[in-house]
DRENPAMAR-811525 format. One record per atom (N, C-alpha, C): residue in one letter; x, y, z. Coordinates in steps of 0.2 Angstrom, whole numbers, padded with zeros to 4 digits, always signed. Atoms other than C-alpha are relative to their C-alpha. Layout:
DRENPAMAR-811525
aXYZ;...
end
This chain:
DRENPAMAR-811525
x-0004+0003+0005;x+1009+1822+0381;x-0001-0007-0002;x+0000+0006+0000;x+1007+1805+0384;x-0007-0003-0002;x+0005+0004+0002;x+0989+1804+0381;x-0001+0001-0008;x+0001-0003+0010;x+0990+1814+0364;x+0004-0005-0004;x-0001+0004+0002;x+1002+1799+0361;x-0002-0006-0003;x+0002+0004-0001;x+0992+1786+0366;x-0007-0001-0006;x+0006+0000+0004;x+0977+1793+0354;x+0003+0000-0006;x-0003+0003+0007;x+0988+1788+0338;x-0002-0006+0000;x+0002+0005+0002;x+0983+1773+0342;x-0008-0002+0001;x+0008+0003-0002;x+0965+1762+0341;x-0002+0000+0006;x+0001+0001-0007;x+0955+1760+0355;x+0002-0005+0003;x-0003+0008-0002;x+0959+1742+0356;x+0008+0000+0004;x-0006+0003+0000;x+0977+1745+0356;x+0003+0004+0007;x-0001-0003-0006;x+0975+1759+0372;x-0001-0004+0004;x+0003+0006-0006;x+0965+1748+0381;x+0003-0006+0001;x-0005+0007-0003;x+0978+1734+0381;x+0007+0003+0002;x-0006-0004-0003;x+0992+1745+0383;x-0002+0001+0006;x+0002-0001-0006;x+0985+1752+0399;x-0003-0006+0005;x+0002+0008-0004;x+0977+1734+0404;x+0005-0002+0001;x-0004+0003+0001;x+0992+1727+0401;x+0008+0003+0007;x-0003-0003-0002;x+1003+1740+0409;x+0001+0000+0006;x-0001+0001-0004;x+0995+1742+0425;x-0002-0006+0007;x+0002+0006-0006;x+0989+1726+0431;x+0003-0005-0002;x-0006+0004-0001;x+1006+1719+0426;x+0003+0002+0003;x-0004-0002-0007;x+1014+1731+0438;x-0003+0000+0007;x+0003+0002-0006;x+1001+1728+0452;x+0004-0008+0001;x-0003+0006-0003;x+1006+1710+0450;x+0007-0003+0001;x-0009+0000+0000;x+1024+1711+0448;x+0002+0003+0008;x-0005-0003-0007;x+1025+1721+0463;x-0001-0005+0007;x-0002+0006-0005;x+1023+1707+0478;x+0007-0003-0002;x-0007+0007+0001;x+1039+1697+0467;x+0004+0007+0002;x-0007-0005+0001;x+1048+1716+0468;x+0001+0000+0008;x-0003-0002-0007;x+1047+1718+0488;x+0001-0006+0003;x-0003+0006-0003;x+1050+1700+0490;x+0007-0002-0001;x-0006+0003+0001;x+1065+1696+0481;x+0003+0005-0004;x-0005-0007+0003;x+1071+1714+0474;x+0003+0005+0008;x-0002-0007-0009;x+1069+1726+0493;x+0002-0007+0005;x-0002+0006-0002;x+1072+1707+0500;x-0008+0001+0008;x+0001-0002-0003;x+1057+1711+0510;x-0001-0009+0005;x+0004+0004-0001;x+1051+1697+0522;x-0007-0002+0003;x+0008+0001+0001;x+1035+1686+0524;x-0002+0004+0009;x+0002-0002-0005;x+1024+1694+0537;x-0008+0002+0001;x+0008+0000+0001;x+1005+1688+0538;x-0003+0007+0005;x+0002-0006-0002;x+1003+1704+0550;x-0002+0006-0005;x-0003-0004+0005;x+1010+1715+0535;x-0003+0001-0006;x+0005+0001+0006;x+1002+1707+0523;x-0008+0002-0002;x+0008-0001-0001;x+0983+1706+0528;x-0002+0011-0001;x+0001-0009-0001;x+0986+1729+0533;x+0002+0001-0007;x-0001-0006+0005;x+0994+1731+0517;x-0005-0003-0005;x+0007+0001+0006;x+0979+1722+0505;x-0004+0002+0003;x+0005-0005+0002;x+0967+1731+0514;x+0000+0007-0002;x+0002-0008+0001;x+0973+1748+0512;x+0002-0002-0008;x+0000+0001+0008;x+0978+1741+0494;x-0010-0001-0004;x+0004-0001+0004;x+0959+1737+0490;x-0003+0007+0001;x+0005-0006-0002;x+0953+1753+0499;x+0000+0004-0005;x-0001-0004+0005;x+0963+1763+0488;x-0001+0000-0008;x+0004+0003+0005;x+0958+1754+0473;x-0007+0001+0000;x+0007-0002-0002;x+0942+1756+0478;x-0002+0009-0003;x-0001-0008+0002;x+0944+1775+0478;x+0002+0002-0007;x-0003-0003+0005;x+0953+1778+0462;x-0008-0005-0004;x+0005+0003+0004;x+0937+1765+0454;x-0006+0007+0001;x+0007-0005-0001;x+0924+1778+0460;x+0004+0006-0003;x+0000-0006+0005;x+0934+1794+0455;x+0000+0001-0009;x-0001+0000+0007;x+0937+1785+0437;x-0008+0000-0003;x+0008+0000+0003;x+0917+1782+0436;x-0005+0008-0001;x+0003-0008+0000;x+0913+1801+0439;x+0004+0003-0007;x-0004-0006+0005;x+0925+1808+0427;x+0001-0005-0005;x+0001+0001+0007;x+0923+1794+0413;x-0008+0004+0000;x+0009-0005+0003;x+0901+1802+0414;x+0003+0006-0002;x+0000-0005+0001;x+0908+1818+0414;x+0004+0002-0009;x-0004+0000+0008;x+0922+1815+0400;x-0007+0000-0007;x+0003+0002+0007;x+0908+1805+0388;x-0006+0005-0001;x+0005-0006+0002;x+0895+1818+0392;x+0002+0007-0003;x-0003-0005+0005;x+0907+1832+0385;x+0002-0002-0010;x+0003+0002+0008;x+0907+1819+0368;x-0004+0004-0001;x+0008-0001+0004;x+0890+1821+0367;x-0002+0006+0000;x+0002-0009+0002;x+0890+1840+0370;x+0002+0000-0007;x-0004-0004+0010;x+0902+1842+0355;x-0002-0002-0005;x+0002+0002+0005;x+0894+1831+0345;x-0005+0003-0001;x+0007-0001+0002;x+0878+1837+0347;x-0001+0008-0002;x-0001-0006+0004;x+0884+1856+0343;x+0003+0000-0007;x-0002+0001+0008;x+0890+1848+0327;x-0007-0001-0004;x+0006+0001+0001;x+0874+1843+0324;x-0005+0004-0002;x+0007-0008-0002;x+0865+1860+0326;x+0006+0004-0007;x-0008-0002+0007;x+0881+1868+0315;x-0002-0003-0007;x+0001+0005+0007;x+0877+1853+0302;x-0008+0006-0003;x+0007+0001+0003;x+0857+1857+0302;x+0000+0010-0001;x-0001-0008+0004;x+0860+1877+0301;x+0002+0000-0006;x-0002+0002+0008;x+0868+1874+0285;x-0002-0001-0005;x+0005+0002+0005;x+0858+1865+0277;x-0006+0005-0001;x+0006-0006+0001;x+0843+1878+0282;x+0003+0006+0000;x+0000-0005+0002;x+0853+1892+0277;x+0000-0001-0009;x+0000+0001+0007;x+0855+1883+0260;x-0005-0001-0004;x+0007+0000+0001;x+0837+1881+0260;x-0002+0007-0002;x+0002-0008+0002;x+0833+1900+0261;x+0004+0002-0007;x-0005-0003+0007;x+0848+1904+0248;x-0005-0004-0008;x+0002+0006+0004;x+0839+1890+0236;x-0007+0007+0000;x+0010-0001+0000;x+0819+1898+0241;x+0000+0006-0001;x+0003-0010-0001;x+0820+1917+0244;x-0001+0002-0008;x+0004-0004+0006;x+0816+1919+0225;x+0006+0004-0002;x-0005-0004+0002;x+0830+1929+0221;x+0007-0004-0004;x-0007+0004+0003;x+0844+1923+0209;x+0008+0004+0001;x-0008+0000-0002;x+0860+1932+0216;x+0001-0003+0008;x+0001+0004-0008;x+0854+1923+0234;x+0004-0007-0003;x-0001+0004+0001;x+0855+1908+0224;x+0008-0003-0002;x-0008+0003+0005;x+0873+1909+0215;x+0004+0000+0007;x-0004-0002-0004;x+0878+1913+0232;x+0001-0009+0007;x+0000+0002-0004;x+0877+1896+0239;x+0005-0009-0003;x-0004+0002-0002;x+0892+1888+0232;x+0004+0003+0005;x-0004-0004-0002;x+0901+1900+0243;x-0002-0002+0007;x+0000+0005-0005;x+0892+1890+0256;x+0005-0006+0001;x-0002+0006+0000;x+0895+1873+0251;x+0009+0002-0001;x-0007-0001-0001;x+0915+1880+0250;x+0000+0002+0007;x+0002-0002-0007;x+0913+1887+0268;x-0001-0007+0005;x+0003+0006-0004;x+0907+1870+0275;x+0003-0005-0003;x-0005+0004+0000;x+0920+1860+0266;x+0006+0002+0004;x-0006-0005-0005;x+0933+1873+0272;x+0000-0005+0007;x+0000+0002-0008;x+0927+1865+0290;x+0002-0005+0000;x+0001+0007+0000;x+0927+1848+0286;x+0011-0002-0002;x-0007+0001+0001;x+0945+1849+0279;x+0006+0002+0000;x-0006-0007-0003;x+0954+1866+0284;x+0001-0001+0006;x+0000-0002-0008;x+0948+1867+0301;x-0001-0006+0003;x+0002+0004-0006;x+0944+1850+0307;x+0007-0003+0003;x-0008+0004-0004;x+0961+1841+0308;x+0004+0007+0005;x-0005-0007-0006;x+0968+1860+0319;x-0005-0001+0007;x+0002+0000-0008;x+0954+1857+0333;x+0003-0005+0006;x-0004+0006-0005;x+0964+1842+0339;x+0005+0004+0007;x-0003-0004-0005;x+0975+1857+0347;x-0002+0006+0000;x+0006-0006-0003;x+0959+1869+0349;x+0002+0006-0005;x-0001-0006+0005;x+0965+1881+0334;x-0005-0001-0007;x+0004-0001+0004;x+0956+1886+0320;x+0001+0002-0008;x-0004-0002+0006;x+0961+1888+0300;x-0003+0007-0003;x+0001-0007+0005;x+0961+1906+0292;x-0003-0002-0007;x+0005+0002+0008;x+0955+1897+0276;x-0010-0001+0000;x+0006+0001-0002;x+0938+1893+0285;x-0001+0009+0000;x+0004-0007-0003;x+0937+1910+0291;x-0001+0004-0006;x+0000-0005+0007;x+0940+1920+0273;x-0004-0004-0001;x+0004+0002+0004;x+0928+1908+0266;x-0008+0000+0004;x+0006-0002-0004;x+0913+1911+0282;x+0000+0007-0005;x+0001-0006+0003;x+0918+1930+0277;x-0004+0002-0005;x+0005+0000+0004;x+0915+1930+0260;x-0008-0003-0001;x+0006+0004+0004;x+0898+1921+0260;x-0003+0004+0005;x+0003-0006-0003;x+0893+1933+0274;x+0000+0006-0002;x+0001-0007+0004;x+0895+1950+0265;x-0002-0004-0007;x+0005+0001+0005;x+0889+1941+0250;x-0008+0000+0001;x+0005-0002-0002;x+0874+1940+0260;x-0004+0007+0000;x+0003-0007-0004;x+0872+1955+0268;x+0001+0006-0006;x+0002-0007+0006;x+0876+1965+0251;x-0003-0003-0005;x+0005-0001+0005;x+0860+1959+0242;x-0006+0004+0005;x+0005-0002-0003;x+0845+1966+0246;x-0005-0001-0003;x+0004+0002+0003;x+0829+1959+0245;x-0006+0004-0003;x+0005-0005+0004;x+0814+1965+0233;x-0008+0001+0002;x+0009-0002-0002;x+0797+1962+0242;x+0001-0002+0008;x+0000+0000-0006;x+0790+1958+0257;x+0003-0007+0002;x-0002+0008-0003;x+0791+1939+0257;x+0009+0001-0001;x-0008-0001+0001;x+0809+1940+0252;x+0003+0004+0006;x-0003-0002-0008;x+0812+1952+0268;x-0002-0004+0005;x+0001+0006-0005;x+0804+1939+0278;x+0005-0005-0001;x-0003+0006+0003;x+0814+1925+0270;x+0009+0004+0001;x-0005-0004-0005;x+0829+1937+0274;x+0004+0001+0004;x-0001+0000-0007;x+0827+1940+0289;x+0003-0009+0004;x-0001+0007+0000;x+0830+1921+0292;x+0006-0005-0002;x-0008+0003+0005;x+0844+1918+0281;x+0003+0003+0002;x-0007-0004-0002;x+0854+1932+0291;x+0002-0004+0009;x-0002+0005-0007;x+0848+1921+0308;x+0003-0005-0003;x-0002+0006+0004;x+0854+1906+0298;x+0007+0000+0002;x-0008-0004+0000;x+0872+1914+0295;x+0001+0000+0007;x+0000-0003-0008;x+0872+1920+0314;x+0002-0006+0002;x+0001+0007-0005;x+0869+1902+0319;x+0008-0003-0002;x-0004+0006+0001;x+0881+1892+0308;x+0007+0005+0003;x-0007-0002-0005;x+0895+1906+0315;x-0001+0001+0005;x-0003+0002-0009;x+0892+1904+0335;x-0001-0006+0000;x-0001+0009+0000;x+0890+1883+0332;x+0008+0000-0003;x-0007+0001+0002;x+0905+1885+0324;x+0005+0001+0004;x-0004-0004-0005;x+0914+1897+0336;x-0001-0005+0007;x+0000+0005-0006;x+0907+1884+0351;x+0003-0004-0003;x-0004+0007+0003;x+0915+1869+0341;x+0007+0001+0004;x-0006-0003-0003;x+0929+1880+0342;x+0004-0002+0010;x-0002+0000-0005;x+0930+1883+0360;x-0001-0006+0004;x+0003+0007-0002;x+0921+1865+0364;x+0008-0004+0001;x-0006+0004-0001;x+0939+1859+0359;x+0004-0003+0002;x-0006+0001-0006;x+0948+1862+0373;x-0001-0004+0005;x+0001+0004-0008;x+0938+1851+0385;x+0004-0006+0001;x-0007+0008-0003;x+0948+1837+0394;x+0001+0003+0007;x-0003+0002-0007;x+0950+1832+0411;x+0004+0004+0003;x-0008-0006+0000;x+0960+1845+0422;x+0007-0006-0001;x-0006+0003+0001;x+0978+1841+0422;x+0001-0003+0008;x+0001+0002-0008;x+0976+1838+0442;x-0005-0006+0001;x+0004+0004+0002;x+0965+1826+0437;x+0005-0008+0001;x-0005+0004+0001;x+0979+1815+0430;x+0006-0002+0004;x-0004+0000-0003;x+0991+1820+0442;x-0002-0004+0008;x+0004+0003-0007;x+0979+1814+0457;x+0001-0009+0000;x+0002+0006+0004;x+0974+1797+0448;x+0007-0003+0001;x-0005+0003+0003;x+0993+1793+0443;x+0003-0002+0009;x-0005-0001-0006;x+0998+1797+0462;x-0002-0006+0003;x+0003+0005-0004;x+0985+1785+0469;x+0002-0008+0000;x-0004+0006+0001;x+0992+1770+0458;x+0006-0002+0004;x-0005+0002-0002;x+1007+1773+0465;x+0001+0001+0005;x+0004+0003-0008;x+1000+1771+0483;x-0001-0005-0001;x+0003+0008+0000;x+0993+1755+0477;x+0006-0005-0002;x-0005+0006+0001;x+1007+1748+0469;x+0005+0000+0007;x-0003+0003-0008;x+1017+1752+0486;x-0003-0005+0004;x+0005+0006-0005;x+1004+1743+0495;x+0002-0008-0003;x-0001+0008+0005;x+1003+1728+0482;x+0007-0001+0002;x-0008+0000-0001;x+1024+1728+0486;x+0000-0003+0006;x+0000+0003-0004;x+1020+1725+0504;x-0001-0008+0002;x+0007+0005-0003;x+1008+1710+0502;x+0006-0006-0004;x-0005+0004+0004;x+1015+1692+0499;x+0001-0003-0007;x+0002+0004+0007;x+1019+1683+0481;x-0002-0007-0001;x+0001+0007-0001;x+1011+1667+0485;x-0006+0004-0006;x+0007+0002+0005;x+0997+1664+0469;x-0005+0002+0002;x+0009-0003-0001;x+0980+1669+0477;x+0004+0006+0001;x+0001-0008-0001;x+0987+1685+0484;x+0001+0004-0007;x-0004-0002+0007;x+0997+1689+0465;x-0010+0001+0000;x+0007+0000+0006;x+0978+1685+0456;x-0005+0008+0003;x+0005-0003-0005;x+0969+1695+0473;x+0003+0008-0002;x-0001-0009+0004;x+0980+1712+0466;x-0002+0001-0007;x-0001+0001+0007;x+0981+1708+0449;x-0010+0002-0002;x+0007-0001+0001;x+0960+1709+0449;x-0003+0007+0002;x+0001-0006-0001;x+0957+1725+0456;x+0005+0006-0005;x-0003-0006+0005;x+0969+1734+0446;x-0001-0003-0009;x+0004+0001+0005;x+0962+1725+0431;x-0004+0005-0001;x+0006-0005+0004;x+0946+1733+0432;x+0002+0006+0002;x-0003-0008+0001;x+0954+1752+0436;x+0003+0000-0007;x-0004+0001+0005;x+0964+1748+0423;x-0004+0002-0007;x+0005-0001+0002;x+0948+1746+0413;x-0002+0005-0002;x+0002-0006+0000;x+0942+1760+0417;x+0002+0008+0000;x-0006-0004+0002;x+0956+1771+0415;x+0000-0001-0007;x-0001+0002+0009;x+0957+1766+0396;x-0005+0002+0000;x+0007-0003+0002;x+0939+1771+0394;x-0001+0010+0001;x+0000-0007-0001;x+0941+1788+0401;x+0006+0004-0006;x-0005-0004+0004;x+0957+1793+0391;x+0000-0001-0007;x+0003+0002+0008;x+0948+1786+0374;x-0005+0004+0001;x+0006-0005+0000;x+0933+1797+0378;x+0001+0007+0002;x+0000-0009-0003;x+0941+1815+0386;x+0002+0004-0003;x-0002-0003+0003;x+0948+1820+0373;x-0005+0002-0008;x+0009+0001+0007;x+0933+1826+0357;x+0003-0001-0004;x-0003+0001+0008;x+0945+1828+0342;x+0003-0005-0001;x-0006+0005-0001;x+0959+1815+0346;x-0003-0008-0001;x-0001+0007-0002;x+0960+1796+0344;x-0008-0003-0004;x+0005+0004+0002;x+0946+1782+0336;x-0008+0004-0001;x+0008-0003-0002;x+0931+1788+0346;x+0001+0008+0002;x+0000-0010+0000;x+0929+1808+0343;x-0006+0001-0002;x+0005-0004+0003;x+0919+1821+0336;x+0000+0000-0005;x+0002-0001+0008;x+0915+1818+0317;x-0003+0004-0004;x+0004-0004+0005;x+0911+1829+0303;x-0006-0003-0003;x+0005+0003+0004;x+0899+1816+0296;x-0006+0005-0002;x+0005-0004+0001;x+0886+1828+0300;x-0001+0004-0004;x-0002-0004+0004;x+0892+1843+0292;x-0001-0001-0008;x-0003+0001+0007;x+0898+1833+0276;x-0009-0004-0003;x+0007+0003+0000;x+0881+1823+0276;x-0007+0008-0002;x+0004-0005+0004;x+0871+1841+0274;x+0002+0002-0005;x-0003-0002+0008;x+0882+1846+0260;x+0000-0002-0005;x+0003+0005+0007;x+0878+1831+0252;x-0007+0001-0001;x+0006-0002+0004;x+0861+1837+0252;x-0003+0005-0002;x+0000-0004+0002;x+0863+1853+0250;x+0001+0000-0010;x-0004+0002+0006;x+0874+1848+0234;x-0009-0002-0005;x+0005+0001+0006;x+0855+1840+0228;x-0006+0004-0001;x+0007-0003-0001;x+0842+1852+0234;x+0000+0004-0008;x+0000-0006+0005;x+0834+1859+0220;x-0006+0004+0003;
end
């Protein structure tokens, strides 16, 4: 809930909220076990709890580095099934334009309404992995308009055959879009991550608030910090600044719109 929050806003404005957030509470926590839990000074206590504070630190930076590749390489699947999605499109609206037949040809606003459908019915529902009934009646009809012509020669059955792979293609790139939507980081993922901070920040609570040691917490959980913001702008496809864009889709339609 928190992250589908946090993607109402820009990138900028997650990645200072989360900078902001945990590597204020990293450095906050030495003033909290010194003069909140009243802990006292103790160079012993100190030294054991800043290294299990970097180790852990250390940790949580390695698992954020695996699971931001993993996050932005799931971008670039979904982008690049859009991709494929877009360029079926346009080469089914090639065939409908070429096959020489004029009721193929009438049939290819019923494309371009079908691939707008995506871009405006369906796109803003992937955000919560669901998909619009208006896109789906309008694949429908362009497909039985298809499939109830019938071609008149040979080349035309070739040219055909091609236009029904065509169709085929643009509905499982679409139905993968679909199901591509749900990707994101498991929920154990978050729960792991969240737990470790709050191992660290105990640790960091041990150690003392004199000035070097504050900066020496404060830096480590900076760059986690970092890299925590980068993961949770990139795990999700449809949500927030950096997503998966129709561009490509609306980009063939605009050249489908000029093919003559």
């Amino acid at each position: 809930m928190l992250l589908h929050m946090l993607h109402q806003l820009p990138d900028l404005g997650i990645l200072a909220i989360v900078l902001v957030a945990i590597t204020g509470l990293a450095m906050l926590a030495p003033y909290i076990g010194r003069h909140v839990l009243r802990l006292s000074r103790n160079d012993e206590r100190d030294n054991a709890a800043f290294d299990g504070y970097k180790a852990i630190m250390s940790m949580i930076g390695v698992v954020l580095a695996f699971s931001l590749v993993q996050a932005n390489n799931n971008l670039h699947e979904v982008d690049g099934t859009v991709a494929k999605e877009a360029a079926a499109t346009s080469s089914t609206d090639r065939v409908l334009l070429r096959i020489g037949k004029p009721e193929f040809a009438a049939l290819r606003p019923a494309l371009a309404k079908f691939g707008q459908s995506v871009i405006t019915d369906e796109w803003p529902l992937l955000a919560n992995g669901a998909r619009s009934q208006l896109t789906e009646d309008a694949y429908t009809a362009l497909s039985r308009g298809v499939r109830a012509i019938s071609p008149d020669d040979a080349r035309q059955q070739s040219m055909y055959g091609e236009l029904l792979k065509d169709i085929d293609d643009v509905s499982d790139l679409r139905e993968q879009t679909i199901a591509d939507s749900d990707y994101a980081l498991p929920e154990f993922f978050w729960v792991t991550t969240t737990g470790l901070l709050v191992v660290a920040f105990v640790l960091a609570g041990l150690t003392s608030c004199e000035l070097g040691r504050t900066v020496g917490v404060g830096a480590p959980a900076a760059a986690v910090a970092l890299l925590l913001a980068f993961v949770m702008i990139v795990d999700l496809p449809f949500e927030g600044q950096t997503s998966v864009s129709p561009r490509a889709i609306q980009a063939a339609l605009t050249i489908n719109a000029h093919r003559q």
